[in-house]
N, C-alpha and C positions, 0 to 999 in steps of 0.2 A: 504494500500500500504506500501511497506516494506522501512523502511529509510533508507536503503540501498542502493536502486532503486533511493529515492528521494534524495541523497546523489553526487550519480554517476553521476546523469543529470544534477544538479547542476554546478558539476565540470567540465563535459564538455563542460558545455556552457559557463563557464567562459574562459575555455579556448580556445575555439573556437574564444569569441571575442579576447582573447587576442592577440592571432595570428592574427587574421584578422590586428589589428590595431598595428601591427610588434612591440609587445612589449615584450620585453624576461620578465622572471619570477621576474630580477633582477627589470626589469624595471617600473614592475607593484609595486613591493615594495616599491619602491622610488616613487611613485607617489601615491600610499594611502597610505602609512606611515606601514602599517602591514606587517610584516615578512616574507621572500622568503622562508622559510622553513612550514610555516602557510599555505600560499598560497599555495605553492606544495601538503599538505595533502590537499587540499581544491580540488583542479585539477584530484587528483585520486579517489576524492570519501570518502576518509578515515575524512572527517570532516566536518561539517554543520554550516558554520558561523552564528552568531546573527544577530537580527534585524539592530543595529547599523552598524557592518560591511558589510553587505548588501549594505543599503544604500551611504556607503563611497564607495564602490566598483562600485554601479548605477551610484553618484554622477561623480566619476573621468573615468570611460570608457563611460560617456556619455549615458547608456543606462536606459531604463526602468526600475525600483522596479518591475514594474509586469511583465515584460520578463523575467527579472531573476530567478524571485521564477516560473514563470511558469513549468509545468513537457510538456510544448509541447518543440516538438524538431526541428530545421528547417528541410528542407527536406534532404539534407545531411548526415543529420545525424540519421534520421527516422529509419530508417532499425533496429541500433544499443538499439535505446528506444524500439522496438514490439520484438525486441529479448531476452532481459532483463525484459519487463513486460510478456513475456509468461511465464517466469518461467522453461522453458524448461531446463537452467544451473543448478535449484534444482533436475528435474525431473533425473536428470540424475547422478547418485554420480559418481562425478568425482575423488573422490578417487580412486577409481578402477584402474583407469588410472596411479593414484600417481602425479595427478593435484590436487591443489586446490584453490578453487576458486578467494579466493582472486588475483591468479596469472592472473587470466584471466582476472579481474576487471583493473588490474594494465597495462595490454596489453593492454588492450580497452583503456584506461586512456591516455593510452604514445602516441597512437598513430590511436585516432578515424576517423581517415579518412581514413586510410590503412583500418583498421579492418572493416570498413564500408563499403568501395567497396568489400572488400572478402565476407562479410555477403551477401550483394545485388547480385553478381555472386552465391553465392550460392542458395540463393532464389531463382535465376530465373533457374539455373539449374534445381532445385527442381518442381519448375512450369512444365519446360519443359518436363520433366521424369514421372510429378505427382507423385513425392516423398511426402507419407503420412507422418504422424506423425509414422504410426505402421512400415513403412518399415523405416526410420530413427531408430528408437528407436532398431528394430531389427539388423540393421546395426551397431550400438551400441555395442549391444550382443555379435555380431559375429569376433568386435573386441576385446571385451573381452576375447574372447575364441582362437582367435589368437594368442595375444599377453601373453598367457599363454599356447600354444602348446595345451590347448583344454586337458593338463589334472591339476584335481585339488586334490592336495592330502590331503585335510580337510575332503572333500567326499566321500572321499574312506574311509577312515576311520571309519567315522560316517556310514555308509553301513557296515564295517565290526564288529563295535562295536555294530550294530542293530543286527547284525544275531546272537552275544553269548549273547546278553540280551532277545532273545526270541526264543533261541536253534533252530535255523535255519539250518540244514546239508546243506553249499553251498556245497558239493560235489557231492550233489545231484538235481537234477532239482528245482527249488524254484516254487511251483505251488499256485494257485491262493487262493483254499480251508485254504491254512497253511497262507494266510494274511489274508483274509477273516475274520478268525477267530479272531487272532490280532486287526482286525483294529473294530469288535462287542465287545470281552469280554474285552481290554485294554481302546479302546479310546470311547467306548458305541454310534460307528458307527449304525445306520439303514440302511439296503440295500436294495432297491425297482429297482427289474428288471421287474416292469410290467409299470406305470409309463410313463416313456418313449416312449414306445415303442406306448402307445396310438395316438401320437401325430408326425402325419406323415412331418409337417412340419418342424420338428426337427431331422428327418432323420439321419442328416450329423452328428448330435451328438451323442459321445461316453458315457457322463455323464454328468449328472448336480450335483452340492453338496451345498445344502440347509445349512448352517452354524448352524442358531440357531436351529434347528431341528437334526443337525449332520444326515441330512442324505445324503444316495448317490443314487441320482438315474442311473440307471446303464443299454444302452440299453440293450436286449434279447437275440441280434442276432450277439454278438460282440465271437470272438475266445476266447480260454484258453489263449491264451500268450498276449491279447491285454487285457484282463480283469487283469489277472498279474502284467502287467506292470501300469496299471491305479492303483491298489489295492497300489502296491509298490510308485506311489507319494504321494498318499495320506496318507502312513504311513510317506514317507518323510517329509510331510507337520507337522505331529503330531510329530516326534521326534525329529524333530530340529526347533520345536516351532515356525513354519512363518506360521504366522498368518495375513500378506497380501499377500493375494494368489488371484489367477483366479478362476471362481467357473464354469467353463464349459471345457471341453476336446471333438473337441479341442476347442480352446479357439475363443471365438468371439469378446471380446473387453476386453481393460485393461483402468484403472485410472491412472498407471505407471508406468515408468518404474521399478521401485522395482519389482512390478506384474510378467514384463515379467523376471527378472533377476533373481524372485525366481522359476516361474515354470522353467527355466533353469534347476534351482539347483535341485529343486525335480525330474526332467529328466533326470540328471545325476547320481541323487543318487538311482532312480530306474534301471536304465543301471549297476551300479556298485553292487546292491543286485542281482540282475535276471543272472548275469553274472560277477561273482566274478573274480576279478584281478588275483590271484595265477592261479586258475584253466585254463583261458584263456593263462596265459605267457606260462604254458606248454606244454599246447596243441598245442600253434604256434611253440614253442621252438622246438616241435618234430617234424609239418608239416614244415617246413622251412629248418629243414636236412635232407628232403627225398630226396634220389637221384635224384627219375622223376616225373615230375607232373601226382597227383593225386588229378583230382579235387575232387572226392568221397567222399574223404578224409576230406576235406575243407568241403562238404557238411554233414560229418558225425558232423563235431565241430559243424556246425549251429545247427542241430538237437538234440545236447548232451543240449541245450540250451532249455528254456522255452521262446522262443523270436520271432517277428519278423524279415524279414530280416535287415527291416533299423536299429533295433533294434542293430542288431547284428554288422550291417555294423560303426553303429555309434561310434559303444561301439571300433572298432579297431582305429579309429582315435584317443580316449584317451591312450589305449595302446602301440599301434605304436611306435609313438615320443619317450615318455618316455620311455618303456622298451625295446624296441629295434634299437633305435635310428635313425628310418626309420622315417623323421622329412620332408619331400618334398611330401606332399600329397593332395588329393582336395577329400573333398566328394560331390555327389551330389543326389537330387531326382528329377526328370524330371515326367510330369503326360501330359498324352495323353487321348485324347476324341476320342473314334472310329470315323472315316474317315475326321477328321480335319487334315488338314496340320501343324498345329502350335503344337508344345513341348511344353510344359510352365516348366520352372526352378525353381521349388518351394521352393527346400530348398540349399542350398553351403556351404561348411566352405571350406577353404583354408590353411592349417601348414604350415609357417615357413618364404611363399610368396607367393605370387598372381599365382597361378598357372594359366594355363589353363586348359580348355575354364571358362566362368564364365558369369555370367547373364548376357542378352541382354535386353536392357529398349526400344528395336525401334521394338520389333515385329517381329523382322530377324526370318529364316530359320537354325535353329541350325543343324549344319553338322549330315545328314544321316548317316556316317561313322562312326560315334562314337557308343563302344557296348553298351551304355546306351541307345541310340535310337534302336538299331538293336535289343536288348533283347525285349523289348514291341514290335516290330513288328515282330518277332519270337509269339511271345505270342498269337497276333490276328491273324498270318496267321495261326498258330497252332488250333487255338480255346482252347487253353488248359486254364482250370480252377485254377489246380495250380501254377506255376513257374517257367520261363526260365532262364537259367543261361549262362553266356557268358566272355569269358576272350578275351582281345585282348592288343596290343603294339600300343600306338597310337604315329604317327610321325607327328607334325605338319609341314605342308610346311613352309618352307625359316626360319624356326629356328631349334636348335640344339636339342632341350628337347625333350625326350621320357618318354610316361610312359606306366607304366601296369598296366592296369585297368580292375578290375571283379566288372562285374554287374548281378543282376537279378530282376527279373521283375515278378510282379504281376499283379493280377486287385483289383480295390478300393475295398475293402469290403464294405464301404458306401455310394459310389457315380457309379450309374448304367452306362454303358457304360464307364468309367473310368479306365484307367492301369497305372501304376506306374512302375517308376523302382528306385533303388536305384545301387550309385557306388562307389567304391573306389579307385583311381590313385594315382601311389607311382612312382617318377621321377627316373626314369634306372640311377642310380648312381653307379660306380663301387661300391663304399659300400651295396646297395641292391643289385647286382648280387651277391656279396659274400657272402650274409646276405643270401638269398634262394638258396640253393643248388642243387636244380630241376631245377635253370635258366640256358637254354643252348640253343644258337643261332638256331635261326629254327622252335622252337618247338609251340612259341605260332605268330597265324597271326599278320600279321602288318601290320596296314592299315596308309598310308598318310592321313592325316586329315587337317580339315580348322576348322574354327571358327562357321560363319554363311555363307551360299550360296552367300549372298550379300557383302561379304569381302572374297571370297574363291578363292583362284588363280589355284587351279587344275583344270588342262587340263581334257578332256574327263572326264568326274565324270558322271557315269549312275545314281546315285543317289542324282544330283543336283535336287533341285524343283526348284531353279527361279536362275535369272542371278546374275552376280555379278555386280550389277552396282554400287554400292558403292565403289567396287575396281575400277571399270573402270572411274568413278569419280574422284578419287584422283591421279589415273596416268596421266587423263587429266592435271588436275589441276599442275601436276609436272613438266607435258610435256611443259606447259604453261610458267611456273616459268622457265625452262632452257630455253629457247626460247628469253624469255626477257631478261634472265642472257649475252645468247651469241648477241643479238642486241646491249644492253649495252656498253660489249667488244669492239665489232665492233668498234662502235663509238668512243672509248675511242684510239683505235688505230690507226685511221685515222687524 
């Protein structure tokens, strides 16, 4: 156990009793005779008194030698010791944030009861949600990638510094065969695409990569641009030397966070090889001054690409922000089971602010209206094999914000009866209407949206599946509150 931990717990409990028995810090000084400033590093953890002052400190607040040094904690204060011994404040490098730790020890320190009710509402939130450790940790991520607009320009670099150290033409399509080879005669990779494929209950996976063997097992039945882009992390993984990495795509469990914050890395540095930054600004540079919408056009860039669409769809949210300052955006992946009512929200990022719509943890009914849903069901009433594509202006009821959102939709390649869509919404800000020169009132639909069915206030919605009782809930609830407000009055006037 880390003396750190046994440092911290320490200090709390001394000063827990101390408070308890209304003795300021001045006061415990003057009553063991050791120093208010001694004490103080004692209280925040920063100091582990001796045996002798121990016992002066048991002797004179009356308590136990062995409550003291004990590491239990009363119940109070419980929460704060299982959050501190999970270690989760290491798993997590709070640098990132430009926290460090010690700051946080020193918040706990000042003020363990505050910090400890927030802890325990958070738990039990988490309880109520079944917030894991993976979707925490992912939550994480995805603030990381927030609060840096979701572009990193370390990686872009190293991407572009990979391609003149192994004469890569980004001008040209980056195909699997020219990594392939890379990742045999440089990094004395094996490549077993049979393998895999044996073994049906591993289906769902794209790869396994055996370390001390350096091999890849690679399934059969995967596309040219999804083999690409697996090809391209795993040179990520060798050229910028991370070396704690996931050893499955996609991934089924991690040790840490590092784990998920390098295959981050390596996903974005294969996003920035497969589909190089220059090449990408111009190609928007020029779709973006076209007088009229041409989606074609848009579906020609995808194509010029060696990529999926999320791929592709991903790779605009790091360019967006930063090179065209269109900074108000949500991505999303949405995955549908043939004749299930339920969406599932699989993947979101959000630039700049919490846009809408954004995951639902109660199960709700995600708005029919939206063309993220309407593309997957284009798809199956289609029966089409390849890809629907759809643009729409989504307006949400009783607020002001609009966006424009192009989505398109596939089916899993690895999971049978499975369709996906992927999207991307950029908030109608007079700067984006001026930014795309094709935007002109009328041209693309626009549809009133809600949230979920069960918070949705549109009238007449042919494409409701269930009520809004949730809404109808809380207007009760309000109807209720004014009701008593004006009894109250009443009374108060008489």
């Amino acid at each position: 156990m880390e003396e750190e931990y046994i440092r911290l717990i320490f200090g709390l409990k001394l000063k827990q009793i101390r408070t308890d028995r209304k003795l300021s810090l001045f006061g415990l000084a003057k009553l063991t005779g050791l120093s208010k400033s001694y004490l103080n590093e004692i209280e925040k953890g920063k100091k582990y008194p001796k045996t002798d002052k121990i016992v002066l400190l048991s002797e004179n607040l009356d308590v136990p030698y062995d409550h003291l040094v004990s590491l239990k904690l009363d119940k109070n204060l419980a929460p704060i010791g299982e959050i501190l011994q999970s270690k989760i404040l290491k798993e997590i490098p709070l640098d990132l944030f430009g926290i460090k730790e010690n700051n946080l020890i020193d918040i706990i320190a000042n003020a363990p009861a505050k910090v400890n009710a927030f802890i325990s509402t958070i738990i039990k939130i988490s309880q109520n949600y079944n917030l894991t450790r993976e979707s925490f940790f992912l939550a994480a991520l995805r603030s990381y990638q927030e609060a840096h607009n979701n572009y990193f320009g370390e990686i872009e670099i190293e991407a572009e510094n990979f391609a003149k150290s192994y004469h890569i033409d980004l001008n040209k399509p980056v195909l699997s065969k020219d990594l392939e080879e890379i990742l045999i005669e440089e990094f004395n990779y094996t490549i077993d695409t049979e393998e895999l494929s044996k073994h049906q209950n591993l289906s769902e996976l794209r790869t396994i990569f055996i370390p001390k063997k350096k091999a890849l097992l690679i399934y059969n039945g995967i596309s040219e641009a999804q083999k690409t882009f697996i090809y391209a992390k795993e040179l990520a993984y060798n050229f910028l030397k991370i070396e704690n990495r996931l050893y499955t795509f996609p991934w089924v469990k991690f040790d840490s966070f590092d784990q998920v914050l390098n295959n981050f890395i390596a996903s974005y540095f294969a996003g920035a090889l497969i589909i190089p930054k220059k090449s990408l600004i111009q190609q928007l540079t020029n779709f973006f001054a076209l007088e009229e919408w041409k989606p074609f056009k848009l579906h020609r860039i995808i194509k010029h690409y060696n990529c999926s669409h999320e791929t592709f769809y991903q790779r605009l949210t790091n360019i967006l922000p930063k090179h065209f300052n269109i900074k108000n955006l949500f991505f999303l992946r949405f995955t549908h089971k043939l004749n299930s009512p339920i969406h599932r929200l699989s993947k979101e990022l959000h630039v700049t602010q919490q846009q809408a719509p954004h995951a639902n943890r109660n199960n709700e009914h995600y708005c029919r209206r939206w063309i993220s849903l309407k593309t997957i069901q284009d798809l199956e009433d289609l029966k089409k094999s390849k890809a629907t594509f759809g643009v729409q202006i989504s307006s949400y009821e009783n607020e002001k914000n609009e966006y424009l959102v192009l989505s398109s939709a596939t089916p899993d390649p690895f999971k049978k009866e499975i369709n996906r869509s992927v999207s991307i919404g950029m908030l109608l800000s007079p700067h984006l209407k001026k930014k795309l020169r094709f935007f002109k009132e009328g041209i693309f639909t626009k549809k009133i949206v809600g949230v979920t069915c069960e918070t949705c206030a549109v009238q007449n919605c042919k494409e409701r599946v269930a009520k809004p009782w949730r809404l109808e809930r809380s207007n009760q609830y309000e109807e209720i509150s004014k009701a008593v407000e004006n009894i109250i009055l009443s009374y108060h006037s008489t």
